[in-house]
N, C-alpha and C positions, 0 to 999 in steps of 0.2 A: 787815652787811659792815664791816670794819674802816678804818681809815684805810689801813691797807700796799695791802689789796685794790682798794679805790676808788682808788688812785693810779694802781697798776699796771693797772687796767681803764680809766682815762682815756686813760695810755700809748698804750696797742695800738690802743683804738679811735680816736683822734687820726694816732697817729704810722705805723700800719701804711700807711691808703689814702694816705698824704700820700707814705711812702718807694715805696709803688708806680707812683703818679701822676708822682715825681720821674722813676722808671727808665722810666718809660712816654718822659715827656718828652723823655727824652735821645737819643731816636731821632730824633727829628721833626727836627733839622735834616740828620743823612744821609737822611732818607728824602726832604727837598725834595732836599739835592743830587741825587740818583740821579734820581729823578723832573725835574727842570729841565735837565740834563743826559743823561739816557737811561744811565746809565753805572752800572747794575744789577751786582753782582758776581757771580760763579754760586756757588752755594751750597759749592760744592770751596774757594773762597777765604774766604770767610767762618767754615768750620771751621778750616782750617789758621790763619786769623788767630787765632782764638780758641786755640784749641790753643797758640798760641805765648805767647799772653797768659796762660795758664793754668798753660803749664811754670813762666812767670818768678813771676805772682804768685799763685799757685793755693794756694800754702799757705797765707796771709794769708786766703782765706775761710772758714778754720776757727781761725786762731788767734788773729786783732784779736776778735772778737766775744767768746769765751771770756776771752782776755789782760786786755784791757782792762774787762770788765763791770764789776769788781769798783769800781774809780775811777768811771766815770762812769754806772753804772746800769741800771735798764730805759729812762728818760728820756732818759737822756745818745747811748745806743746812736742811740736813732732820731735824734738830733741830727748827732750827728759824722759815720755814713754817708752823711747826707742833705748834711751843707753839706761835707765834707772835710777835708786836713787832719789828719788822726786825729793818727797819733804824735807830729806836730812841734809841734802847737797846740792840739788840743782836750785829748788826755789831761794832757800837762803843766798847763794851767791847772785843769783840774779837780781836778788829784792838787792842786796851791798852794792850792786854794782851801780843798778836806780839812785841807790843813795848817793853814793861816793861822786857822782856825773850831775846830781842834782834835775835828772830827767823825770816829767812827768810821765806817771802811767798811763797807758792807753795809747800814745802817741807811736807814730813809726820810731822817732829816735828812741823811746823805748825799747820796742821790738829789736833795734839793732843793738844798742844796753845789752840788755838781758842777752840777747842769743851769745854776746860775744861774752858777757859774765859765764852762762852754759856750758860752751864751747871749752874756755879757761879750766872750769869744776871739771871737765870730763876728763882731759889730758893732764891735770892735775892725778884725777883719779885713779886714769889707767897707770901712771907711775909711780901711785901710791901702791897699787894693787902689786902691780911685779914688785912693786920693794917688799910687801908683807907677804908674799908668795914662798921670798928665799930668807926671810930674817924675823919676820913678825910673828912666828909662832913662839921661835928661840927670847923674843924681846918680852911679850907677856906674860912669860913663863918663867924671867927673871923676877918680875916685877912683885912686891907682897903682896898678897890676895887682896888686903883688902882695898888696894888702887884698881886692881884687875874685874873686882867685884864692882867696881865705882865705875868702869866702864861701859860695864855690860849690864846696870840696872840703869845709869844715870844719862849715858851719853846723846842719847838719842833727844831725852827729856830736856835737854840740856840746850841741845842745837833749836828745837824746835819754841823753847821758853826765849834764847835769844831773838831767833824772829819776830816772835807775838811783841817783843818788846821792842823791837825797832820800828815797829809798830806802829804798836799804845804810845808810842811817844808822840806820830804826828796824827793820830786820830784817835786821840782818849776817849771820847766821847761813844765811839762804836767799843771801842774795847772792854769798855766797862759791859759791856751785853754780848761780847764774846767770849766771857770770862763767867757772866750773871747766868744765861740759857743753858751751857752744857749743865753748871754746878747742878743749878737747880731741875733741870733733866733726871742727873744720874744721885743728887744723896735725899731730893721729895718726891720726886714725880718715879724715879728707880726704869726708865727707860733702858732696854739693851743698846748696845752700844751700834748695830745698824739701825737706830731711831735716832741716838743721841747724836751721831755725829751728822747727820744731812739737817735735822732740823737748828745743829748750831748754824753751821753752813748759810744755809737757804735763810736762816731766821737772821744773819746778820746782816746776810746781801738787803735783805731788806729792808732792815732799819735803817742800813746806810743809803738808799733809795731814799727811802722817807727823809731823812736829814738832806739830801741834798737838796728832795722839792720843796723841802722848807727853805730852806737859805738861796733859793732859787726868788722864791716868792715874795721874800723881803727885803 
């Protein structure tokens, strides 16, 4: 068995029971409240919840997983599901770390890239998290509204605008149609946004297929 094999067999049998064990876990505090309280939902409320959860983010369970492989891996995958964060933390630091190392994507040195960019953004995270736990409410609350406003309309827009452009910088050519399909999706075509975003997705994977059987072929 090769080194690619043996990595990706550590992966799955590591990272699978661990991401199931996590979703297991996440139950266990509504099941005390229901059970401590008696206050059981009937199963009509529980679909229609989900359902509602599904309309908003239902297309994200097909397209973060595919979207994002390619940056952070088979490794990486079980990481970012499991601790969170995907688009605003883990994939950016992963995509900087690719850069920073000059590793190509796809490759196991990759895989080891990114997981340990990951890795970095989580325990960064976790001590971001206990610092704004005892200080970060007191510190936003100094701050003038309108920085505080600038955080919470822009921040997110912000992380994720930097990515696309570290981007568009070594693959212009696709960018210009990951930039061209959503637009023209959401202000001609008026798609809801579970259409707009898997057909950007799917629609860019594509073209980037097609460009490379081109320049394959020439």
């Amino acid at each position: 068995m090769d080194l690619n094999a043996q990595w990706k067999k550590g992966c799955i049998r590591i990272g699978t029971p661990t991401n199931l064990l996590a979703a297991a876990m996440s139950f266990l505090p509504v099941l005390w409240l229901c059970s401590a309280y008696n206050c059981w939902p009937s199963l009509d409320v529980v679909l229609k919840a989900w359902g509602l959860v599904a309309a908003s983010f239902g297309a994200f369970y097909f397209v973060e997983p595919i979207s994002y492989y390619s940056v952070i891996g088979l490794s990486g995958s079980y990481l970012v599901f499991l601790s969170g964060n995907i688009g605003n933390m883990r994939v950016p630091c992963a995509a900087q770390a690719l850069d920073a190392t000059h590793t190509e994507s796809g490759t196991l040195q990759a895989e080891v890239v990114s997981t340990l960019g990951i890795c970095g953004s989580i325990v960064t995270n976790l001590i971001a998290v206990l610092l704004a736990a005892f200080i970060g409410a007191s510190v936003v609350a100094a701050l003038p509204k309108v920085v505080s406003d600038a955080f919470v309309k822009y921040a997110a827009g912000a992380i994720f605008g930097g990515t696309f452009g570290n981007f568009a910088i070594k693959y212009p050519k696709i960018a210009v149609f990951g930039l061209a399909i959503p637009l023209a999706l959401i202000y001609f075509v008026k798609t809801p946004a579970y259409i707009t975003i898997p057909a950007a997705v799917f629609g860019c994977i594509a073209i980037a297929r097609a460009f490379y059987v081109m320049e394959k072929k020439a």
